[in-house]
N, C-alpha and C positions, 0 to 999 in steps of 0.2 A: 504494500500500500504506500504510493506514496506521500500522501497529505490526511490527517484529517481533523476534519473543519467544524466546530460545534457551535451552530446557533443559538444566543442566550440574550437576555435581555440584559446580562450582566451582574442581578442582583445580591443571586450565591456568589460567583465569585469575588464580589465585594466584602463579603462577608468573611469567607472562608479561606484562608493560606492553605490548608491541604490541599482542597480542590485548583486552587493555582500552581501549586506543585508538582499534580498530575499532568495538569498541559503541559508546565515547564520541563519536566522530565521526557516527555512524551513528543514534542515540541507539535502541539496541536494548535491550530488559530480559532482565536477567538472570534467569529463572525457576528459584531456587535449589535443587535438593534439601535439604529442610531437615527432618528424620524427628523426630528426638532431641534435647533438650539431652545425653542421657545415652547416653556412646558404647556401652555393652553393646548396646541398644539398634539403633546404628548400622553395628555388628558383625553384629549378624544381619541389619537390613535392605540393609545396603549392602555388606558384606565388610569392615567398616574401621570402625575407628575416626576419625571424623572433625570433632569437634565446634570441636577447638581451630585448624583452619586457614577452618572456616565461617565461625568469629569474626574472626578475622584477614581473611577477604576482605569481611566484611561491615564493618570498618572500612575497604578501599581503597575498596570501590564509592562508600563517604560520602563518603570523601575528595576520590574522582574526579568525585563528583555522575552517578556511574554506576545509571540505574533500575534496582531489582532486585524479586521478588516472591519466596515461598515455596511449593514445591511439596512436599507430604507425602504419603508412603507409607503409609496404615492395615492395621492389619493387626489379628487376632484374637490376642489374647495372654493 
């Protein structure tokens, strides 16, 4: 296998250093939901408000040297 890629809204691995461990051991990407800078935005497409813990994981993955990419929802608005 050569990649693999796990879609997440990011909110465990925020939480959780183990769970970043296994991608980083693993070297798996993080395929972010990444919708909005603007949580209204994130609100409807996600349920939540969530921009300020995106930022926050998107500085561990750096930190961690954890690959990560951005997956977005489009939507008619």
């Amino acid at each position: 296998m050569a990649q693999v890629t796990v879609s997440t809204n990011g909110l465990r691995l925020l939480e959780d250093p183990m769970l970043r461990d296994v991608f980083a051991e693993n070297g798996a990407l993080v395929a972010l939901q990444f919708d909005s800078m603007r949580d209204e935005d994130n609100r409807i497409l996600r349920g939540r408000a969530m921009y300020q813990q995106r930022m926050a994981l998107l500085e561990i993955l750096e930190k961690e040297a954890i690959p990560y990419s951005f997956v977005a929802t489009i939507a008619r608005g």
